[in-house]
C-alpha positions as CSV (number, residue, x, y, z in Angstrom):
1,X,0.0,0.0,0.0
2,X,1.1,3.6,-0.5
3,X,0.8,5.9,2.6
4,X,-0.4,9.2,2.6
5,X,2.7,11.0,3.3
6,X,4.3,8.6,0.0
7,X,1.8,10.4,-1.5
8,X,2.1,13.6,-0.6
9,X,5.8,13.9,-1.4
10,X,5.6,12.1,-4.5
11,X,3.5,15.0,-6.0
12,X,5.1,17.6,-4.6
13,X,8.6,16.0,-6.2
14,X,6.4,16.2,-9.7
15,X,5.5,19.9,-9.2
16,X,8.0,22.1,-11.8
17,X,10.1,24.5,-9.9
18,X,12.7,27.0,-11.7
19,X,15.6,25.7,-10.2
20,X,14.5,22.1,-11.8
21,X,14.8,23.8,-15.6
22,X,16.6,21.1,-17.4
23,X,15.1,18.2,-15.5
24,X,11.6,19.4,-16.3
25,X,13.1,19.2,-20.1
26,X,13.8,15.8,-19.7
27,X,10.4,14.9,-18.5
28,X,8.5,16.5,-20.7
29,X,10.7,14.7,-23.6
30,X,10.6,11.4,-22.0
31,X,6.4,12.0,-21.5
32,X,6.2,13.4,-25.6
33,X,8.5,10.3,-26.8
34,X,6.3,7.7,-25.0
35,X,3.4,9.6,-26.3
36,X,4.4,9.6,-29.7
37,X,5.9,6.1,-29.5
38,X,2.2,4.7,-27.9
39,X,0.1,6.9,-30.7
40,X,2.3,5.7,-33.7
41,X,2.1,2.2,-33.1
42,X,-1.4,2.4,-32.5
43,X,-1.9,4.2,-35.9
44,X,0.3,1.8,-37.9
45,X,-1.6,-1.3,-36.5
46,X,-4.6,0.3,-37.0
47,X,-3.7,1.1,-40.8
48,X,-2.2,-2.4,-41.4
49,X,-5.6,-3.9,-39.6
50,X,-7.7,-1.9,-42.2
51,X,-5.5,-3.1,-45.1
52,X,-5.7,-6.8,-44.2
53,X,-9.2,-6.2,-43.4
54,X,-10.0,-4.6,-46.6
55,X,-8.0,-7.4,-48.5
56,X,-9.9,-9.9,-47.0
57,X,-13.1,-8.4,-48.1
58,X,-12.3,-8.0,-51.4
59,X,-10.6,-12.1,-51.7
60,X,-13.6,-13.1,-49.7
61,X,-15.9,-11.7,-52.3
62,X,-14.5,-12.9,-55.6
63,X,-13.4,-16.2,-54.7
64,X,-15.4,-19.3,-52.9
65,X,-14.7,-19.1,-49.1
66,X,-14.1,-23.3,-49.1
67,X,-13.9,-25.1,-52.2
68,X,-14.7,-29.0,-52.5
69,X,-12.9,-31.1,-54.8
70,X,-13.9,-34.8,-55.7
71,X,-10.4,-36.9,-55.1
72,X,-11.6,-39.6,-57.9
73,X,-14.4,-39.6,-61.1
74,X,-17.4,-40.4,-58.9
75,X,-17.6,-36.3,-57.7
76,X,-18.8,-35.2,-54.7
77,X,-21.8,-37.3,-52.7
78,X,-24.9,-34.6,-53.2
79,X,-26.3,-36.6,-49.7
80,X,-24.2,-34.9,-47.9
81,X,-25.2,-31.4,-48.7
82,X,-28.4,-32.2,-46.2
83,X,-25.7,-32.1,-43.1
84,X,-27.3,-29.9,-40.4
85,X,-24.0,-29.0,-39.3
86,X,-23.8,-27.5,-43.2
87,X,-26.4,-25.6,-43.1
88,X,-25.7,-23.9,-40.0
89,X,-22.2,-22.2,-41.2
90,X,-23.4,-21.6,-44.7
91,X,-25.4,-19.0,-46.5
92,X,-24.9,-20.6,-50.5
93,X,-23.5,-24.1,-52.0
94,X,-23.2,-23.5,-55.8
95,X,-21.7,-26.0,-58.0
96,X,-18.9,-24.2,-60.4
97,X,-16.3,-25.8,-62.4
98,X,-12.5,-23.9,-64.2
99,X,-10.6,-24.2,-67.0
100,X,-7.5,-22.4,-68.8
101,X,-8.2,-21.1,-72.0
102,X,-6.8,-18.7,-74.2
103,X,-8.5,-15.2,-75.6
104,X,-8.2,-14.2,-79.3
105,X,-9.3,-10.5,-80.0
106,X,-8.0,-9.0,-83.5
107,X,-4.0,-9.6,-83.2
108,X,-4.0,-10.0,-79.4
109,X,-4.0,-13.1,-77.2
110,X,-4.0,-13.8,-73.7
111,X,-4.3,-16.8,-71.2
112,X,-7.0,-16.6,-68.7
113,X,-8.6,-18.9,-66.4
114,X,-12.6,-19.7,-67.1
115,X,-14.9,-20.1,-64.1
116,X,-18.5,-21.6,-65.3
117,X,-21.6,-20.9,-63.2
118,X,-25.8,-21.6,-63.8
119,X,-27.1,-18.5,-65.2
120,X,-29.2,-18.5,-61.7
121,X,-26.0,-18.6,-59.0
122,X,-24.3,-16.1,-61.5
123,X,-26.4,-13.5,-60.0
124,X,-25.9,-14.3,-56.1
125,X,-22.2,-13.9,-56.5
126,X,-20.5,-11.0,-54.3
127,X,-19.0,-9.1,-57.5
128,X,-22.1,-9.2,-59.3
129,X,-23.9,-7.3,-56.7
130,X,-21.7,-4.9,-55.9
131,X,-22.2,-1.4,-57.2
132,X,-19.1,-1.7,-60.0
133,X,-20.5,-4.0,-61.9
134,X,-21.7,-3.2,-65.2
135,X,-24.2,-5.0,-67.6
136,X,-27.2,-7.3,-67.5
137,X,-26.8,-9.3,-63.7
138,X,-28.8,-12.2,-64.9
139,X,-27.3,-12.7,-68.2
140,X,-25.4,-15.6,-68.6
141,X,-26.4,-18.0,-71.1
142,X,-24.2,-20.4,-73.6
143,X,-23.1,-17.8,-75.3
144,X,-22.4,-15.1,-73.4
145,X,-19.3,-14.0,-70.9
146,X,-18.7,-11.9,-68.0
147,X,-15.0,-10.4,-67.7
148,X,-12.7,-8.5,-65.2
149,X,-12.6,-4.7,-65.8
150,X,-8.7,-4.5,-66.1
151,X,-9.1,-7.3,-68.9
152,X,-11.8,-4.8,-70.9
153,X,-8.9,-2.1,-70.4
154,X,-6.4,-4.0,-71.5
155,X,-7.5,-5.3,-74.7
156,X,-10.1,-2.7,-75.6
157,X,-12.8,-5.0,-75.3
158,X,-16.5,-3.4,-74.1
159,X,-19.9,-5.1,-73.7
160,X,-21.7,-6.5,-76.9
161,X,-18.3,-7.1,-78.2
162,X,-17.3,-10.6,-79.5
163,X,-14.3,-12.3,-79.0
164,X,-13.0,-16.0,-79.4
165,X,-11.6,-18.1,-76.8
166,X,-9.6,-21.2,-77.8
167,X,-9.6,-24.0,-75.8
168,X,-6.1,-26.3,-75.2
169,X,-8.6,-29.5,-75.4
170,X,-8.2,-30.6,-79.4
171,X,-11.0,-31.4,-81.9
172,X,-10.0,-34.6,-83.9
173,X,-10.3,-33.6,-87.4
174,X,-8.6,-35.8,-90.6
175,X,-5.8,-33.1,-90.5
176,X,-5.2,-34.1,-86.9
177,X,-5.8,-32.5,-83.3
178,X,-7.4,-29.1,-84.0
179,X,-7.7,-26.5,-80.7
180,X,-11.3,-25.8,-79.8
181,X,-12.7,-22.6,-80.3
182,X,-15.9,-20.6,-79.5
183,X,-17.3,-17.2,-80.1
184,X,-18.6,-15.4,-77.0
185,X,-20.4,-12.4,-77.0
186,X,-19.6,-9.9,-73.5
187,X,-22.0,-9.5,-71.5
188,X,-21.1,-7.9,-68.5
189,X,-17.6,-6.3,-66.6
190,X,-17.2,-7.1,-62.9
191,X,-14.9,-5.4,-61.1
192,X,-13.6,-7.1,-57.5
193,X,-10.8,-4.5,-56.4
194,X,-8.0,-6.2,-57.3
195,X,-6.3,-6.4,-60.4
196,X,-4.8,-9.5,-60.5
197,X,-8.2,-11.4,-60.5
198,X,-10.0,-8.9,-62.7
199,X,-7.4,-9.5,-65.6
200,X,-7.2,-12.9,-65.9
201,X,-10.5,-14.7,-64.8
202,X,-13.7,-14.7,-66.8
203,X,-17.3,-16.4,-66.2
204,X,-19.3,-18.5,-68.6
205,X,-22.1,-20.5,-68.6
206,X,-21.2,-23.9,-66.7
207,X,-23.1,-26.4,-69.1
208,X,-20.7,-24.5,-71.6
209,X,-17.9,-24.7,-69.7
210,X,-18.3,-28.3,-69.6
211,X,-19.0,-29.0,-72.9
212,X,-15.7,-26.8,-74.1
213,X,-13.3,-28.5,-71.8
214,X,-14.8,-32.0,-72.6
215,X,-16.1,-32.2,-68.5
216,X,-18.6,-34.6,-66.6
217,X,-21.1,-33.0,-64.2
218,X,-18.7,-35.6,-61.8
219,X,-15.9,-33.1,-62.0
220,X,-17.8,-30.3,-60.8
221,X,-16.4,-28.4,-57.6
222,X,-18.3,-27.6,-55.1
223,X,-18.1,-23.7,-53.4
224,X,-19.4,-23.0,-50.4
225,X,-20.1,-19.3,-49.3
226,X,-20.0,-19.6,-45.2
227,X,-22.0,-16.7,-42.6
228,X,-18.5,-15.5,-41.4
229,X,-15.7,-16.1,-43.7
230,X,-13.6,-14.4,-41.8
231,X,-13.3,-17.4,-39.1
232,X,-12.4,-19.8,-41.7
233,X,-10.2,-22.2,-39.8
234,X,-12.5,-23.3,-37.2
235,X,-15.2,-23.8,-39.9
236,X,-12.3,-25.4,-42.4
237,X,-12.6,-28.4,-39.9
238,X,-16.1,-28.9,-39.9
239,X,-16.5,-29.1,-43.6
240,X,-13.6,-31.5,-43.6
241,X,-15.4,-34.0,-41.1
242,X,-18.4,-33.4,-43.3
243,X,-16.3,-34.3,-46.7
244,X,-13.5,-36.6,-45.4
245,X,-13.4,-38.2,-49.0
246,X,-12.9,-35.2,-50.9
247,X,-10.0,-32.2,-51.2
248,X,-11.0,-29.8,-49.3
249,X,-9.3,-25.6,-49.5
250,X,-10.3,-22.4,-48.2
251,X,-9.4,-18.2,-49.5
252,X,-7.1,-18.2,-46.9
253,X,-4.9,-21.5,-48.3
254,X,-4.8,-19.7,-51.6
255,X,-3.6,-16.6,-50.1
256,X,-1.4,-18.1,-47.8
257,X,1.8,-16.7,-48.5
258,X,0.4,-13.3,-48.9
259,X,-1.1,-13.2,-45.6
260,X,1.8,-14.6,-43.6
261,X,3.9,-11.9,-45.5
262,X,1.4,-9.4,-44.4
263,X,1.6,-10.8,-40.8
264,X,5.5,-10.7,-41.0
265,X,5.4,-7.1,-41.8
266,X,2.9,-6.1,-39.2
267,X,5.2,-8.0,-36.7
268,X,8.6,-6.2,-37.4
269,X,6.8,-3.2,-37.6
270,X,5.8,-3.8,-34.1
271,X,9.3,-4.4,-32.9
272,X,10.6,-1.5,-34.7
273,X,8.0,0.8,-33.6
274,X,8.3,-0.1,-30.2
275,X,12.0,1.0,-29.9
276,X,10.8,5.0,-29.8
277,X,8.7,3.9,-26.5
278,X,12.0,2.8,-24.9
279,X,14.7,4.7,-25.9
280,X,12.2,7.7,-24.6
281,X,11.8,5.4,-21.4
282,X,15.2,5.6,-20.8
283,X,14.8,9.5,-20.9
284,X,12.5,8.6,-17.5
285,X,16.2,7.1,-16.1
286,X,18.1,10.0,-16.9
287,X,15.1,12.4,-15.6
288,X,15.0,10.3,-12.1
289,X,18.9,10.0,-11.4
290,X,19.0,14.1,-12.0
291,X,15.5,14.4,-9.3
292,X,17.6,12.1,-6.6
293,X,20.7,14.6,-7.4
294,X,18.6,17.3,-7.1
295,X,16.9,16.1,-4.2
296,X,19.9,14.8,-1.8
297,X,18.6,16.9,1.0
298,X,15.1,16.2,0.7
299,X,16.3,12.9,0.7
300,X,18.6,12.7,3.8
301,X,15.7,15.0,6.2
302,X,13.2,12.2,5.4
303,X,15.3,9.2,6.1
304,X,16.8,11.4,9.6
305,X,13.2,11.6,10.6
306,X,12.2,7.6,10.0
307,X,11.2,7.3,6.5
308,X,11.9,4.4,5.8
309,X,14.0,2.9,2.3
310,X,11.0,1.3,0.9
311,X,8.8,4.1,1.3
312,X,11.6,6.4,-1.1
313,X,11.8,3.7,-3.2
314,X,8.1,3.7,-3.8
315,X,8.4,7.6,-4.0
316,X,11.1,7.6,-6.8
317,X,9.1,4.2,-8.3
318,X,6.0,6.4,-8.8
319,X,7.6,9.6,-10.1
320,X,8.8,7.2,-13.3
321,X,5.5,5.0,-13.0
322,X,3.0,8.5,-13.1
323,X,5.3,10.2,-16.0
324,X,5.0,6.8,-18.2
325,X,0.9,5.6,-17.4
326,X,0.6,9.0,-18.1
327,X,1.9,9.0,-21.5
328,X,0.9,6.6,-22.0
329,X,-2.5,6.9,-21.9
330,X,-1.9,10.7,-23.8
331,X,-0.8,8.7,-26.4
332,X,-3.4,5.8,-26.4
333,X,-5.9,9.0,-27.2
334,X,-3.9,10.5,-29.7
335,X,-3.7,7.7,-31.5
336,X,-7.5,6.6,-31.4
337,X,-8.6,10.0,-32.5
338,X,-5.6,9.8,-35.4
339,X,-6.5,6.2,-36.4
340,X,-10.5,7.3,-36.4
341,X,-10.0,10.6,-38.6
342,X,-7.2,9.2,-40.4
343,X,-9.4,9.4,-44.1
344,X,-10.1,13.0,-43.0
345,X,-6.4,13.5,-41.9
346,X,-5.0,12.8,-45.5
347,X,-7.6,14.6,-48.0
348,X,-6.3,17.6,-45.6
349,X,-2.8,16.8,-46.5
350,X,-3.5,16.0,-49.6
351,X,-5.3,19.3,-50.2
352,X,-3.2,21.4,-48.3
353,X,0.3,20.5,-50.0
354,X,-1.2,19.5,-53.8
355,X,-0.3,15.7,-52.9
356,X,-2.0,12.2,-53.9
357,X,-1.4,10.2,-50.7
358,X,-2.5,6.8,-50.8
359,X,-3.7,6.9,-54.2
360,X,-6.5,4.7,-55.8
361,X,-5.2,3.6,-58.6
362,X,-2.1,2.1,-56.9
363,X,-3.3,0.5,-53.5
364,X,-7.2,0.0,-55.6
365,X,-8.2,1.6,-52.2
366,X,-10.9,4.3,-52.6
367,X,-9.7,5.8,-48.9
368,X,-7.3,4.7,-46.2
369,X,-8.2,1.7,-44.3
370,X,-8.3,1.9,-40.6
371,X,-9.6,-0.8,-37.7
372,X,-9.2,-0.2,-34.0
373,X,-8.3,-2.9,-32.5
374,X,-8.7,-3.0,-28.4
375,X,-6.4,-5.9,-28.1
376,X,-3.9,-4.4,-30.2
377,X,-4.2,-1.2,-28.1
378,X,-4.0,-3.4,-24.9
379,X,-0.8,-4.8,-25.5
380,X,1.0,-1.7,-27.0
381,X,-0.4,0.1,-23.5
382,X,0.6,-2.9,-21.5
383,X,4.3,-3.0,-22.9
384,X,4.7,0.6,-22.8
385,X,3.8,0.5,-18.9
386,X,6.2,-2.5,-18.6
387,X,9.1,-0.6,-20.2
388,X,8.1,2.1,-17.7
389,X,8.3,0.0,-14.3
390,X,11.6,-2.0,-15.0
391,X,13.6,1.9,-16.3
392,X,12.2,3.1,-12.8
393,X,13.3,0.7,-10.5
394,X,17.0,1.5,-10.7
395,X,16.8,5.2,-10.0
396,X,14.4,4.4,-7.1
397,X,16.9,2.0,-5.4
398,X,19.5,4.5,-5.9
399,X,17.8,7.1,-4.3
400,X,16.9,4.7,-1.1
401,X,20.4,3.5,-0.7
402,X,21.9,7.3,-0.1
403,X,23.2,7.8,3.1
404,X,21.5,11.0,5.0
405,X,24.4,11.0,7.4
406,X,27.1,12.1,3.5
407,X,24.3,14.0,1.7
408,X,23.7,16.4,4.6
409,X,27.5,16.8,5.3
410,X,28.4,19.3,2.2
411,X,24.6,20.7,2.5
């Protein structure tokens, strides 16, 4: 417990007097640095939270959040699809089914990847209800096509054009293997986010699909759309006791090495970030061993009057502990407030210097992603206070080991 008299000298140790000039410097630096240190890394987590958040949303809503696979030709048991456990995780089961091709238009070819879907499922997919997309939504018969909006760009190609896509699954003719080919007509341009999957996946019909590529219903996948894709590993291992004949992966096991990349980052970050919180705790070390300089006499009339070394070591211990909580908490708001008005932050900067920060067209971002995270802000609040305590407890042991009987001597 801390007395009242603990108390009473402790704040009166904290009030600023002239004579204490360049001490009070110190503090006030060592109180800014932890500040700043505690608000940055709460604003960088917060910005890399948003991003990953934001990434997720985007690879949750163009690709299936579990696929099924069928391991040999007899496909996936349709019995199986009545599991209560199913329906309880699940929003939408839709059978699909991909190929490689190749698309002809004028001069130009390109490889993409063909994803076939029932004209009726076409419509309940994520990037066909968003408010990009452009076209007829419940268009998709034999002969039509959906495509990416950075394919369109790319080769000039806009809706009611027709272009040709060649299959690498031959025709036997009596000149030998001939590639496959079909005329599509374009239909619609989705648009997920990102660029990668807009320019080089298409959707057709699946009964076309099929019948291009030369595949049996049996080799349909199966894509399940769960109620939070976000938890995807817990739910990962109920679909797998549900399906423990087939291949079973999720978004996430596609994305893998982009995510653990992204968690890599965010960790070093971390680490990095939290060397401005202690090298401006040490500050609170150099600011205490001045105060028990400064303080000598102070010192030596307490201890001649029966205060006991625990009690100035608790004094000293709270000067550094009061100084630290209390940046630390300064900076815990200024971070919050930063991280919350971050979007209004940089149109001000933006505006104010004639700058693009965090532009569109680059990071496919329309404004800069931010999520508070309390745990996050736990930890960062918890470790500054940590670094606070241990820098505090040498200064405080020094100032209970002087001996009144020296320090008043030359006073």
């Amino acid at each position: 417990m801390i007395s009242t008299l603990e108390k009473e000298i402790t704040f009166r140790f904290l009030k600023a007097r002239k004579k204490d000039g360049f001490l009070n410097v110190i503090s006030i630096f060592s109180f800014i640095g932890i500040s700043l240190g505690v608000a940055v890394l709460i604003i960088v987590m917060s910005v890399m939270n948003g991003f990953r958040t934001e990434l997720i949303n985007k690879i949750v809503g163009f690709n299936p959040h579990i696929t099924v696979k069928s391991y040999d030709n007899n496909g996936i048991d349709l019995n199986k699809l009545d599991n209560n456990n199913l329906k309880l995780i699940t929003k939408n089961l839709i059978f699909s089914n991909s190929g490689e091709a190749i698309i002809l238009k004028d001069n130009t070819s390109k490889g993409i990847m063909l994803r076939g879907y029932q004209t009726k499922e076409f419509s309940d997919l994520t990037i066909i209800k968003n408010d990009k997309f452009k076209g007829d939504r419940s268009k998709l018969d034999k002969n039509s096509i959906s495509i990416g909006n950075e394919l369109s760009f790319s080769l000039g190609l806009k809706i009611k054009d027709k272009i040709t896509i060649m299959s690498p699954s031959g025709v036997e003719t009596i000149i030998g293997s001939m590639p496959k080919q079909k005329t599509f007509e374009i239909t619609s341009i989705f648009n997920s986010g990102l660029a990668d999957f807009d320019n080089n996946i298409a959707l057709i019909n699946l009964d076309t699909l099929d019948d291009f590529f030369g595949f049996d219903q049996k080799d349909r996948n199966l894509e399940i759309y769960l109620i939070d894709p976000k938890n995807i590993d817990s739910q990962k291992q109920i679909i797998q006791k549900i399906f423990d004949q087939e291949f079973i992966y999720t978004w996430a096991d596609m994305n893998s090495s982009l995510f653990s990349a992204l968690k890599v980052e965010r960790n070093v970050m971390f680490i990095i970030l939290s060397l401005i919180i202690i090298v401006a705790a040490f500050n609170i070390i150099s600011g205490l061993t001045i105060l028990v300089k400064n303080k000598t006499r102070d010192i030596a009339i307490l201890k001649s009057i029966g205060v006991l070394n625990k009690s100035i070591v608790k004094i000293f211990f709270l000067i550094g502990v009061i100084i630290g909580t209390s940046a630390t908490v300064f900076g815990i708001f200024l971070g919050v407030t930063f991280s919350l008005y971050i979007e209004n932050f940089r149109q001000f900067l933006s505006s104010a210097f004639n700058i693009s920060l965090f532009p569109e067209e680059i990071y496919f971002l329309s404004k800069m992603p931010s999520e508070i995270n309390p745990t996050s802000i736990f930890i960062i609040s918890l470790c500054s206070i940590i670094i606070t305590i241990i820098v505090s407890i040498f200064p405080a042991i020094k100032a209970a080991k002087m001996d009144p009987i020296k320090s008043l001597k030359y006073e």
